[in-house]
C-alpha positions as CSV (number, residue, x, y, z in Angstrom):
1,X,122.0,148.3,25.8
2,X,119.6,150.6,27.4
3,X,122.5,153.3,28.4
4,X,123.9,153.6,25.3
5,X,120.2,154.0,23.9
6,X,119.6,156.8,26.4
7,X,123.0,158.5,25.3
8,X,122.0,158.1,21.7
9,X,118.7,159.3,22.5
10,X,120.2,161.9,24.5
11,X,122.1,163.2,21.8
12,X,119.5,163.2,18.8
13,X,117.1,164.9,20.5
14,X,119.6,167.6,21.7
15,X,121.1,168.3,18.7
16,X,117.9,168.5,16.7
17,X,116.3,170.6,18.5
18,X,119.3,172.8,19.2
19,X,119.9,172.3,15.0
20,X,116.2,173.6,14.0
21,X,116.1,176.3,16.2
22,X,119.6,177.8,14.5
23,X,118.5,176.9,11.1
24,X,115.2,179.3,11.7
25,X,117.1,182.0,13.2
26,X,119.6,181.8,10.4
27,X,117.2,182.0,7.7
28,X,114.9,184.7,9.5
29,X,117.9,187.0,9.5
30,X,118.3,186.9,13.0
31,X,121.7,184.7,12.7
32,X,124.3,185.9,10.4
33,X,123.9,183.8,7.0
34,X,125.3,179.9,7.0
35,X,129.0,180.2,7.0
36,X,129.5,183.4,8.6
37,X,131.3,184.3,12.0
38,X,128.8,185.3,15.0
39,X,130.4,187.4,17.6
40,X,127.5,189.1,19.0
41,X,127.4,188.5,22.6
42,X,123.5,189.0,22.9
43,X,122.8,186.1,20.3
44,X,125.3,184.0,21.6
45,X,123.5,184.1,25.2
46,X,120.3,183.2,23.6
47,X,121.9,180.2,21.7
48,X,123.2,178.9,25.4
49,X,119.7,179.7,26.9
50,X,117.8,177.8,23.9
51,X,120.8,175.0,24.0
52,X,120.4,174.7,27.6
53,X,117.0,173.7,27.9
54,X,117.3,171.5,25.2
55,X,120.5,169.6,26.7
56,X,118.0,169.7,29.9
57,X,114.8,167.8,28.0
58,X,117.2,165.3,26.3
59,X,119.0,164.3,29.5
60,X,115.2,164.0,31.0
61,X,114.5,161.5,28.0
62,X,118.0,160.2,28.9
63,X,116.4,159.5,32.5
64,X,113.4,157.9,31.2
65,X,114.8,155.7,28.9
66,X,117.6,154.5,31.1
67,X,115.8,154.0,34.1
68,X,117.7,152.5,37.0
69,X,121.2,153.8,34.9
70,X,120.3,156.9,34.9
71,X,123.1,158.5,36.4
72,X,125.9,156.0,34.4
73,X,124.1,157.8,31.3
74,X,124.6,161.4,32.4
75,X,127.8,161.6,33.4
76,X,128.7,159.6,29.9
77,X,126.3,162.2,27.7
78,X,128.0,165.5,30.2
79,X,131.4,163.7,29.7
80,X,131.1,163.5,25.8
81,X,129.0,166.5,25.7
82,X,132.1,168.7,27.3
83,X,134.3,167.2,24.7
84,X,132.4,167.7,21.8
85,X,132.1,171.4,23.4
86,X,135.6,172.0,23.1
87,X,136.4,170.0,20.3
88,X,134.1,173.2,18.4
89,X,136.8,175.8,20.3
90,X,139.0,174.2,18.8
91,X,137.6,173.8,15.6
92,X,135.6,176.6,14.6
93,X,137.8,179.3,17.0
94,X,137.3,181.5,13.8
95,X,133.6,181.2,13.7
96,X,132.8,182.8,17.5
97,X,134.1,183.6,21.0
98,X,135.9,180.9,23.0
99,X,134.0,181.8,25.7
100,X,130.7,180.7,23.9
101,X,132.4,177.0,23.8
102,X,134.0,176.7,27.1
103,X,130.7,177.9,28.7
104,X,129.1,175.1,26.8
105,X,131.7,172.8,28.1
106,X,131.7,173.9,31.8
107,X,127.7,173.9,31.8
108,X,127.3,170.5,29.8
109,X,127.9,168.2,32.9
110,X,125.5,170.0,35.2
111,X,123.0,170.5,32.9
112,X,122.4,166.2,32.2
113,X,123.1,165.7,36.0
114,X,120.5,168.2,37.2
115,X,117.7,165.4,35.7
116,X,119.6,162.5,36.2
């Protein structure tokens, strides 16, 4: 029960954070308007830099919360984390790059295991 509270947790905390920060940018102007393609490399690189420290503090809380599971807990959150990367290159291939998702994909395992 306390894994798949950590991997919830995990996930929440991630994707807010990750979700607030792109809805400022968006409506500051600094992000293309809700709905449109984003192809610019530089903002892409700071979305991976901003989504990287995020997936970083939820894997952290991941940690905390699971405790002696820690590990079981990361490589589930990297494992589903990868997919759900590459589920969005899939899915939205006409809203950005594909590098933009597989680099999310290839970095999503490392990322949870570095604090796990």
């Amino acid at each position: 029960m306390r894994t798949a509270l950590a991997v919830i947790v995990a996930f929440i905390v991630t994707g807010l954070l990750s979700s607030g920060v792109d809805h400022v940018l968006h409506v500051t102007g600094i992000y293309p308007p809700y709905g449109e393609p984003m192809f610019e490399t530089n903002l892409l690189l700071l979305a991976s830099a901003y989504r990287i420290i995020f997936q970083i503090l939820g894997a952290y809380i991941m940690a905390v919360i699971a405790k002696d599971n820690a590990m079981k807990a990361g490589w589930i959150v990297g494992i589903l984390g990868t997919i759900l990367w590459l589920s969005g290159a899939f899915f939205m291939k006409d809203k950005g790059p594909m590098w933009y998702s597989i680099v999310g994909a290839i970095l999503s395992i490392p990322t949870v295991l570095l604090v796990s």
